[in-house]
N, C-alpha and C positions, 0 to 999 in steps of 0.2 A: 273505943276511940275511932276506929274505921267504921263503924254502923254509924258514928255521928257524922265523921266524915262523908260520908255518902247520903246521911239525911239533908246536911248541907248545900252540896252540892245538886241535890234534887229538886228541893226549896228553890237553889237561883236557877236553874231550868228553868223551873213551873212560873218564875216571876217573870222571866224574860222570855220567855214563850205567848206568855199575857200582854207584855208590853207588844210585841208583835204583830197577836192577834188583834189587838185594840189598833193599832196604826191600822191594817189593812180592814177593817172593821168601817173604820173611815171613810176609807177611800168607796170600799161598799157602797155607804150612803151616801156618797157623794155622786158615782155612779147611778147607783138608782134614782135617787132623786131627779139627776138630768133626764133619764129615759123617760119618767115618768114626767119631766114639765118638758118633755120632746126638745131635747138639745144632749149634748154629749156630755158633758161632765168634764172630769180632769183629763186630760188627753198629750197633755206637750211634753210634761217631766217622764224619761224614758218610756218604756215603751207599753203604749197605753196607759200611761200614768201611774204604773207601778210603782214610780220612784215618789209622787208626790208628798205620801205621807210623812216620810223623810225630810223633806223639803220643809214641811208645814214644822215641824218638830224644831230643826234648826231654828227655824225663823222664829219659831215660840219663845225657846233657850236663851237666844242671844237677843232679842229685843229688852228694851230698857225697864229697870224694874222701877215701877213706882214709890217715891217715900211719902208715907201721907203724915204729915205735922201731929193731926192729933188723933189720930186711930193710938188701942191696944196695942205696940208695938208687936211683941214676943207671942201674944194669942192668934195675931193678924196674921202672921206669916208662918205659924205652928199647925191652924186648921186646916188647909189644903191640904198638909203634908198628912198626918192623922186622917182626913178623909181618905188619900190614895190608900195607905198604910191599912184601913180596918179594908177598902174592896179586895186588898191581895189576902188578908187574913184569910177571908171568906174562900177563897180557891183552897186552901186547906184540905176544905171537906170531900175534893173530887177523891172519891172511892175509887181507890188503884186496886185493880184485880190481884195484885200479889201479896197485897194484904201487910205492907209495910207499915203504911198513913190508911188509916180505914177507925172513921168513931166511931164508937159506940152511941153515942148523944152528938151524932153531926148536926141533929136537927135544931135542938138547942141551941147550939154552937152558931147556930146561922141565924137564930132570931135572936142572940144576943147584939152580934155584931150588927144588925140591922138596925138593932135600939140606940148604938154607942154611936152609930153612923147619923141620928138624927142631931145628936149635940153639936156635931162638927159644922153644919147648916148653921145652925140657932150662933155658933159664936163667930162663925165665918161672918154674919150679917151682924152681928153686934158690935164687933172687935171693929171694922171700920169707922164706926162713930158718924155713922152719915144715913140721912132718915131714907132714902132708900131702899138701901141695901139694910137695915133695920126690917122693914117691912117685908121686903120682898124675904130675908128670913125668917118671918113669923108665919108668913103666907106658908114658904114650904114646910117648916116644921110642922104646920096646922095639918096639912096634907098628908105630911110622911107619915104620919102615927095616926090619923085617922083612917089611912086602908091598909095600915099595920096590924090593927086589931082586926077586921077583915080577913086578911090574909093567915094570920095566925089560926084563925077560927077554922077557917078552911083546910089550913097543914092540918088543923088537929081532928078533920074526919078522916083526913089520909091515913094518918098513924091510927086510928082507931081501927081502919081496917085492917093494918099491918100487924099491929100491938107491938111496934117497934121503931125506936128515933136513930136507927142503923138506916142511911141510904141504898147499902147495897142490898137488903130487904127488896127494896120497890121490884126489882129488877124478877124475884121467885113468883110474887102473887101479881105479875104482868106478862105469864108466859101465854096464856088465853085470853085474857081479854085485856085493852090498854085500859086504865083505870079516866082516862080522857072520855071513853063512849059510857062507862057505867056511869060515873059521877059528873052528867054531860054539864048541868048548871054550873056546880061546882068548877069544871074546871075552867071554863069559860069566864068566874068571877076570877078564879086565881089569876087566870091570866091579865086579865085586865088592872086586877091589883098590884100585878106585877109592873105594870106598866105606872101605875101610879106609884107606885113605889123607885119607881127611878125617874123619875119625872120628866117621862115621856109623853110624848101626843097620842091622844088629844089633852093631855093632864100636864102640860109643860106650863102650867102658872108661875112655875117659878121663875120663869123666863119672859114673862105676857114683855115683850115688846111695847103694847098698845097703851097701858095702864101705867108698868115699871120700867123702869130703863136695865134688863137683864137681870133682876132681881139682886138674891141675895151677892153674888160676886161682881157687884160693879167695879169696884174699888180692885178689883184682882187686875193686874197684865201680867203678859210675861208668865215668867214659870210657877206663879201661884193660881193661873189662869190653866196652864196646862195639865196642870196635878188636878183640878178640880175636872177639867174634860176627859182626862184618863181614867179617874176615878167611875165616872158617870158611865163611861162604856166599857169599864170592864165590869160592872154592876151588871151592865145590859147583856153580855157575856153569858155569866153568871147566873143570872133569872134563865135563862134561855136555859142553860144546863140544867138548870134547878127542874124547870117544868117538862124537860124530857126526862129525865128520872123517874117524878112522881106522877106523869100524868100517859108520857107515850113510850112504855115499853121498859124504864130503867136503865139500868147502865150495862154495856157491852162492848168491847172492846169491837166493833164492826165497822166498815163503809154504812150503812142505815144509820149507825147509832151519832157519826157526824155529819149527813147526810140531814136527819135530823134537825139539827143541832143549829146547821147552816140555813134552814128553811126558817128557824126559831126567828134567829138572829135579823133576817130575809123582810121578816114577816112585822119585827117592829118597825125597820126602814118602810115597810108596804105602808103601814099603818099613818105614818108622819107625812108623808106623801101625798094620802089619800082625805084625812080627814080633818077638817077643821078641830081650831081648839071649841076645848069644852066649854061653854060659859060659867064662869067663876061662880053665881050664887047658886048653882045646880049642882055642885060638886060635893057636898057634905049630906045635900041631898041624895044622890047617888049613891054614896058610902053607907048613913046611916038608914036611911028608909028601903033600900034594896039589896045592897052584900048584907048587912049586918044581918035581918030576918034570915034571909034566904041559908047564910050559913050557918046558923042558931039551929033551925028549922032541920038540918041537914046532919049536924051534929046527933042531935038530938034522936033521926033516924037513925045513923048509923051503929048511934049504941042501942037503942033498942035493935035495931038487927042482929049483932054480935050476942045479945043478950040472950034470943029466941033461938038464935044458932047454936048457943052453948059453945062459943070461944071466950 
């Protein structure tokens, strides 16, 4: 009863620690973004704008919630919530050194919830009943699971070299070399699937402005709008965690190991900043005719390596 107790109690830590980092996460890019189009960013709400994301959060809450006549009712207002809901699942997986919460099959565990996480899109854009946010949810759904398989392909030369779906694994066969300089393409596609995979720039189709009016959550305000933006960057979080694990170093309780982590984080803000979107009929092209081979191709080696190595 006290071990549950205390699982409990860990759990709303870990949630509300999330909520946190996602607020100042924010404010980040909101920061950086300024610097990088040379003006200051949030600066008025306390001091240096620490207090803004706060701000933003209220204003989210209490603004007026939409009733739309002929949407899904009960689906319409259930898929936000199940979106935020499977991004905190996913924090789960973070491997605590003391060995309380630590999977066996974390890795599993992470590309299930990624699979369950593309229905929440598909009904969020359906449930509306408006063409759309219809659309703009087929657009991402098409996306999501098309560098879903990509990305999977790619976990699965990692664990091939580990011959393990345990995360705290990564961290033993990363004491010499980061698995970032051995598997250099490899990680480089990761990373960028990871960015499709949260539907980040340059891959923010789901959002094209220019084409769709914000895609699949038009129809969202207010706190169905907010749950869908928490969601997206605690996702961003997450991937960032993900790919210091398997790619620079694993997991360590150190200053590097969030040092890291913030550079991850850093470095998708860099990325939105810097680069135009991608052009929409290049994007499947992108997926299938370059990750797909490349991480086939790569697979492929690294079983024969283990083979000839005799593990």
């Amino acid at each position: 009863m006290v071990l549950m107790d205390l699982l409990n109690i860990l759990i709303g830590m870990l949630i509300l620690n999330i909520e946190v980092l996602v607020a100042f996460l924010t404010l980040l890019e909101r920061k950086v973004l300024g610097y990088i189009q040379i003006r200051k960013g949030p600066n008025k709400m306390g001091y240096m704008g620490l207090l803004q994301p706060f701000c933003d959060a209220i204003k989210l809450f209490s603004k007026e919630q939409v009733y739309l006549n002929y949407s899904n009712y009960l689906v319409y207002y259930f898929s936000p919530v199940m979106s935020f809901i499977l991004s905190l699942m996913v924090w789960m997986l973070i491997p605590y050194m003391f060995n309380m919460i630590m999977f066996n099959l974390g890795i599993l565990f992470f590309l299930c919830c990624t699979s369950i996480g593309v229905y929440t899109l598909m009904v969020a854009g359906w449930s509306s009943n408006s063409n759309y946010s219809l659309l703009g949810g087929l657009r991402a759904v098409a996306q999501t699971i098309s560098y879903e398989v990509s990305m999977s392909l790619i976990m699965m030369s990692s664990i091939i070299m580990i011959m393990d779906f345990n995360l705290m694994k990564f961290f033993d066969y990363q004491v010499m070399i980061w698995f970032m300089f051995m598997m250099m393409p490899l990680s480089l596609c990761f990373l960028s699937s990871l960015m499709a995979e949260t539907n980040r720039t340059p891959f923010d189709f789901a959002e094209g402005e220019s084409e769709l009016v914000s895609g699949f959550n038009i129809e969202y305000s207010s706190g169905g709008f907010a749950l869908i933006f928490l969601s997206e960057y605690s996702s961003i979080l997450f991937m960032s965690l993900l790919f210091v694990i398997m790619y620079m170093g694993g997991y360590d309780l150190t200053l590097i190991f969030y040092l890291k982590l913030v550079f991850l984080s850093f470095f998708f803000i860099w990325v939105r900043g810097t680069l135009p979107r991608y052009r929409y009929d290049k994007l499947m092209y992108l997926c299938w005719k370059s990750y797909l081979p490349i991480s086939l191709n790569f697979l492929l080696f690294f079983m024969g390596l283990k083979m000839f190595l005799g593990y």
